[in-house]
N, C-alpha and C positions, 0 to 999 in steps of 0.2 A: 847371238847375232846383234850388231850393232844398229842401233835406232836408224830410219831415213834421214834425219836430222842430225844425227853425230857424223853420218857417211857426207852430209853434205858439207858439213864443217872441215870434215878431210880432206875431202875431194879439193874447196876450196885452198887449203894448205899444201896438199899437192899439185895442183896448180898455178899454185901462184897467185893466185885470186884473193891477194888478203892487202889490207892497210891495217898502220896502228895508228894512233891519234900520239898527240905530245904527252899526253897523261901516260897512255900507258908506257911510251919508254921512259918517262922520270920515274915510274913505280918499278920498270925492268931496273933500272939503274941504281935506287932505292935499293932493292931484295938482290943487287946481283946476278941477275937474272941477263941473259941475252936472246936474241931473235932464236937460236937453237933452241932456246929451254921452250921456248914459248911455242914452236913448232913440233917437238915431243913434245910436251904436254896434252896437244891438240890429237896428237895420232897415236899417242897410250893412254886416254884417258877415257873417261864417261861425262856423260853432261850429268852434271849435280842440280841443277833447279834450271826452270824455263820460266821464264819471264815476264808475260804477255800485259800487262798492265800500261804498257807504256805507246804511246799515242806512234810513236816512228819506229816500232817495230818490234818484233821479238825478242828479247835478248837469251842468250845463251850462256850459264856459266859452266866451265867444262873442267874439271880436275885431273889431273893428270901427273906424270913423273918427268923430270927435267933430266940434262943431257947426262947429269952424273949420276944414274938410275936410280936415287934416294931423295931428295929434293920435292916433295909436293907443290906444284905449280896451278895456281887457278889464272881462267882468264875468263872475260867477260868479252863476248863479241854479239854484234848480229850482221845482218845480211842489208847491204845497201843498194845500189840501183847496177843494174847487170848483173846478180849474184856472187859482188864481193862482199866478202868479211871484212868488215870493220873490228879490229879488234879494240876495246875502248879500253882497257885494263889488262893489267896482269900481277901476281902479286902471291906472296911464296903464302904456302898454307902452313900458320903453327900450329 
């Protein structure tokens, strides 16, 4: 069963409830990567480390598989004001 915290990261992504920053589309852009990969990633993956060290909130890294079902995709987000995802990163895993 998936964590309350990966459910909410989805839920986010099924909703609609998500921003990126400029960083992480220049690393999507970087790795090839597009908003698809980045949205499977989120909803086949697992969160790999939780973050809490950081003064503006939790961060999430979440690993996952991108749209061409082989591709390991990490992204890094947390939660901002309304319960959006900020996604701050994304970026292929070698």
């Amino acid at each position: 069963m998936a964590s309350r915290e990966l459910e909410r990261l989805r839920n986010a992504i099924l909703d609609g409830r998500y921003s990126l920053t400029e960083h992480a589309y220049d690393e999507m852009e970087d790795d090839d990567l597009d908003i698809l990969d980045v949205e499977a990633a989120i909803l086949t993956g697992a969160i790999d480390q939780t973050l809490t060290k950081d003064p503006r909130g939790t961060r999430y890294v979440v690993v996952g598989i991108g749209t061409d079902q082989f591709t390991r995709v990490a992204i890094v987000g947390r939660f901002v004001e309304h319960d959006r995802l900020l996604i701050i990163t994304v970026y292929e895993v070698q």
